[in-house]
C-alpha positions in Angstrom: 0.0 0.0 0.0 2.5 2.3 0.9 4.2 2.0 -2.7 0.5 2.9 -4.0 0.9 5.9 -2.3 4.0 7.1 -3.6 2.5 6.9 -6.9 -0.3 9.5 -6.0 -1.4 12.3 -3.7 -4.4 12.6 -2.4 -5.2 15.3 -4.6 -4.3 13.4 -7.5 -6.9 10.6 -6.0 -9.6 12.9 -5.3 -9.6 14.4 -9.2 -9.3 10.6 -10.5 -12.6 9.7 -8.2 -14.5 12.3 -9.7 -13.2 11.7 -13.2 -14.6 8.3 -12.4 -18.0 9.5 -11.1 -18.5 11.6 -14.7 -17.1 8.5 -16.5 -20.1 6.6 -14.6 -22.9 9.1 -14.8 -22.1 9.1 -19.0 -21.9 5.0 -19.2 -24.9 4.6 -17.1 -26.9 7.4 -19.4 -25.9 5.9 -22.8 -23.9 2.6 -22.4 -20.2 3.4 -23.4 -17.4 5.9 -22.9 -16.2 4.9 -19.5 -12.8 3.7 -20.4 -12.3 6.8 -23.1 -13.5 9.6 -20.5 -11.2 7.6 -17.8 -8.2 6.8 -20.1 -8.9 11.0 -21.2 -9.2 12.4 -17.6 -6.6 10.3 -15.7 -3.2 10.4 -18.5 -4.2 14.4 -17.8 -2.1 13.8 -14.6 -1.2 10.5 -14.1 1.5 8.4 -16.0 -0.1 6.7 -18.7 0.4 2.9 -17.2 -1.3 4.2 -14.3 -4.2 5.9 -16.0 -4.7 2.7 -18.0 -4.2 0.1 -14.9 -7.2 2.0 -12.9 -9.7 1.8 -15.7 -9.6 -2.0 -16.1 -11.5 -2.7 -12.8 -13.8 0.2 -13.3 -14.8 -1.1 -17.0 -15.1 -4.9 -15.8 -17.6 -4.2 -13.0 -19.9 -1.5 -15.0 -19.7 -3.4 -18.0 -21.2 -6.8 -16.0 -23.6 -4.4 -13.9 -24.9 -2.8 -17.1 -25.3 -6.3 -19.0 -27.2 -8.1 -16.2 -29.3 -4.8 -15.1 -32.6 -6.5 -16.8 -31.5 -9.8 -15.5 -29.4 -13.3 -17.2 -32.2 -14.0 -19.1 -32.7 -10.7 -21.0 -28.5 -10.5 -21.3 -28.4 -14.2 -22.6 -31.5 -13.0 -24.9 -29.6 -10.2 -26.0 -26.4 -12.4 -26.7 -28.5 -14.8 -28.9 -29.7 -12.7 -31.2 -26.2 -10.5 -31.7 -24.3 -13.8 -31.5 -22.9 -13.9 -34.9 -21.9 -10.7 -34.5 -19.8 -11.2 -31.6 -18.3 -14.4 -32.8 -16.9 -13.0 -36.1 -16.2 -9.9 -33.9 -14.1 -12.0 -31.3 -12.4 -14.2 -34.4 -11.2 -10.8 -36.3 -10.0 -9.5 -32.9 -7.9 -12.2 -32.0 -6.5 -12.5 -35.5 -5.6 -9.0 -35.8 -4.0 -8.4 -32.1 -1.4 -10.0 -34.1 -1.0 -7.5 -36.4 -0.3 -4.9 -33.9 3.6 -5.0 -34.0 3.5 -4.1 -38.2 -0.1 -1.6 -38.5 0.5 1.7 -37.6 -2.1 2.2 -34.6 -2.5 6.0 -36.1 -4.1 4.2 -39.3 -6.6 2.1 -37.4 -7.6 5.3 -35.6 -8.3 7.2 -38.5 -9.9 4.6 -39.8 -12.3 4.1 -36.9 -12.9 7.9 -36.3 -13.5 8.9 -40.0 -16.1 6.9 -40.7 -17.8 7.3 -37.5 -17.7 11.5 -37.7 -19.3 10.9 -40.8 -22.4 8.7 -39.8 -23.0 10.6 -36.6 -22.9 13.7 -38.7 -25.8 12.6 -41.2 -27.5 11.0 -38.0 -27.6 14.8 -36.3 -28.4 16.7 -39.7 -31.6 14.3 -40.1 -30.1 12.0 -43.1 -31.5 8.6 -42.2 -28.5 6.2 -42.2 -30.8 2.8 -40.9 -30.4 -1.0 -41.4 -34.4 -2.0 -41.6 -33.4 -5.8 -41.3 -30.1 -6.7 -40.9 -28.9 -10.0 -43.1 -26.5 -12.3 -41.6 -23.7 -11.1 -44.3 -24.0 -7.1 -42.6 -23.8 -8.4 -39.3 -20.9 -10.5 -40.4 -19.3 -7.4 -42.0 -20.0 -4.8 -38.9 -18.7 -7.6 -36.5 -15.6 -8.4 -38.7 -14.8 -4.6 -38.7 -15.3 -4.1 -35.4 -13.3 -7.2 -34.4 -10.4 -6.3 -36.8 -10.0 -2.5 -35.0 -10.6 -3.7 -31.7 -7.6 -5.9 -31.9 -5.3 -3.3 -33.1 -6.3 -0.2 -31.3 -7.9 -1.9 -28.2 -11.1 0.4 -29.7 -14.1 -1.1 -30.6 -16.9 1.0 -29.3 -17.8 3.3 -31.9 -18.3 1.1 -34.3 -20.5 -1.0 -32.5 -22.6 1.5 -31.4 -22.7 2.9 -34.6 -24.2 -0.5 -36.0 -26.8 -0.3 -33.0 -28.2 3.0 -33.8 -28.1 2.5 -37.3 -31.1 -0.7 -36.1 -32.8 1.7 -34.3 -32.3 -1.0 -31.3 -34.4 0.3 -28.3 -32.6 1.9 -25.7 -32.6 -0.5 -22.3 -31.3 -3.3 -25.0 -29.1 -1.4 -26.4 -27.4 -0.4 -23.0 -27.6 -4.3 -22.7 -26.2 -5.5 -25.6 -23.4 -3.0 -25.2 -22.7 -4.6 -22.1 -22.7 -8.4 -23.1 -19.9 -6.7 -25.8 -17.6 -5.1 -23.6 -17.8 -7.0 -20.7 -16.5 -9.9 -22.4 -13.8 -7.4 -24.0 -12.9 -5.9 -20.3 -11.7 -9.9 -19.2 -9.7 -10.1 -22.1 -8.3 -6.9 -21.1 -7.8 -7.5 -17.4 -5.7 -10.9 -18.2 -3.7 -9.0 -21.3 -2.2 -6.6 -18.9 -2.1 -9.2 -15.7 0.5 -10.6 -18.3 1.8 -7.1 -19.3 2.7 -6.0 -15.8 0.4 -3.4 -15.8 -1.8 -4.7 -13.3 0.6 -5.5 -10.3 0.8 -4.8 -6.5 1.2 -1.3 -7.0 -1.6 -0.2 -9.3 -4.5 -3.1 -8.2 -5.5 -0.6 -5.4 -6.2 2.1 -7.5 -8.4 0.1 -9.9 -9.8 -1.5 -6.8 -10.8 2.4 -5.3 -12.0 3.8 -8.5 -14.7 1.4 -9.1 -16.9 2.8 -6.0 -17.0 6.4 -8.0 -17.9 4.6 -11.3 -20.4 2.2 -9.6 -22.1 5.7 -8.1 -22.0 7.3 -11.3 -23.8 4.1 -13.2 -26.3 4.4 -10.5 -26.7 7.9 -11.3 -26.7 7.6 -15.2 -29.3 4.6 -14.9 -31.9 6.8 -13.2 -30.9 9.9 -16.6 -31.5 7.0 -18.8 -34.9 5.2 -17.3 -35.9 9.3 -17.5 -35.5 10.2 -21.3 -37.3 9.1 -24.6 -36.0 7.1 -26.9 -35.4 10.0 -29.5 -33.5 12.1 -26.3 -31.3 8.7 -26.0 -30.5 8.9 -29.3 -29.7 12.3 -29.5 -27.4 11.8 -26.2 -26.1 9.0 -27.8 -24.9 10.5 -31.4 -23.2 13.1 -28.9 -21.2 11.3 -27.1 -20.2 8.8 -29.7 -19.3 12.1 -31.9 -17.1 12.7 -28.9 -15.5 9.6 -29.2 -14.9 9.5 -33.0 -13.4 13.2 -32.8 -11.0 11.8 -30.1 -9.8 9.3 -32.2 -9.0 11.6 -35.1 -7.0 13.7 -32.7 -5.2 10.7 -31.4 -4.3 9.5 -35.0 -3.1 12.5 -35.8 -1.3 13.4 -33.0 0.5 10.2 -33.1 
């Protein structure tokens, strides 16, 4: 414990719990952006092994809480019908984690956060972007994308909840669905960087401490989202996922 706190002040602690509590708040609201608002916040301040060590916890536990919110039946409903998508999703991301060593990671995210700016754009100006019905070879094709991305840039969000709006999937299953997908993502991550080093003695605690902030702040987005209308959801939704794409361009240019 005491090398924990040699790491961080408690000032440094007290700006990370509230980064968490916003982080929360937004995931419970609309289902996603926890681990980019966190990720964000925390490498504001904090070294980046650090920032990305206290998000894993955090994203693990909302990600399970937010999948199982209606129940194991409604998340095991939920992973039956998407289940194509996440297998080919889960086969391209394991396939192209390879790749990661010889693709520029600034080409996967402009690859992501082009696309993305551009649907959530026509989305906001009123240009209907919708899949009516979609065929096993789209779901196939979204799920191989988002697979492929997800193992390069560790990024596979957007383009999932891109697919989701584009349905017009109603809002409690989306959040769910959502869940189901990154849940499963957050134990791949938590045992990728138990083998990295980046979760050790020294940074558990604070993954450990921030997940009582996020926890809060799911609490508190699940109450925004039960509140607003499906068309409000959306709207909130294109927002933050606009957000998120914009991000990504900045990252892949920056790089």
């Amino acid at each position: 414990m005491d090398q924990f706190f040699s790491l961080l002040s408690a000032t440094d602690l007290a700006i990370a719990f509230g980064i968490a509590l916003l982080a929360g708040t937004v995931k419970g609201m609309v289902g996603f952006a926890l681990p980019m608002i966190l990720v964000s916040g925390l490498s504001l301040f904090l070294a980046p092994e650090l920032a990305l060590a206290g998000l894993i916890l955090p994203t693990l536990v909302t990600n399970w809480m937010q999948a199982l919110r209606q129940g194991g039946g409604a998340a095991f409903a939920s992973l039956k019908r998407f289940r194509l998508f996440l297998l080919v999703g889960l086969v391209f991301l394991l396939l192209s984690a390879q790749m990661v060593r010889v693709l520029p990671q600034q080409v996967m995210f402009l690859a992501i956060g082009g696309p993305v700016t551009l649907f959530v754009l026509l989305q906001l100006m009123g240009v209907p972007l919708t899949i009516a019905k979609p065929t096993p070879r789209v779901e196939v094709l979204v799920g191989a994308f988002a697979g492929l991305i997800g193992g390069v840039s560790g990024v596979w969000g957007p383009p999932t909840v891109a697919y989701l709006t584009a349905l017009g999937t109603e809002k409690s299953e989306q959040i769910r669905v959502q869940g189901v997908i990154y849940g499963m993502g957050a134990f791949a991550l938590l045992f990728a960087h138990l083998g990295s080093g980046v979760m050790r003695s020294e940074t558990l605690p604070f993954s450990i401490l921030l997940i009582v902030p996020a926890v809060l702040g799911m609490w508190i987005g699940g109450k925004l989202h039960d509140r607003i209308d499906q068309r409000v959801f959306k709207q909130a939704t294109l927002i933050v996922l606009l957000l998120a794409a914009l991000n990504l361009l900045r990252r892949g240019f920056m790089l």
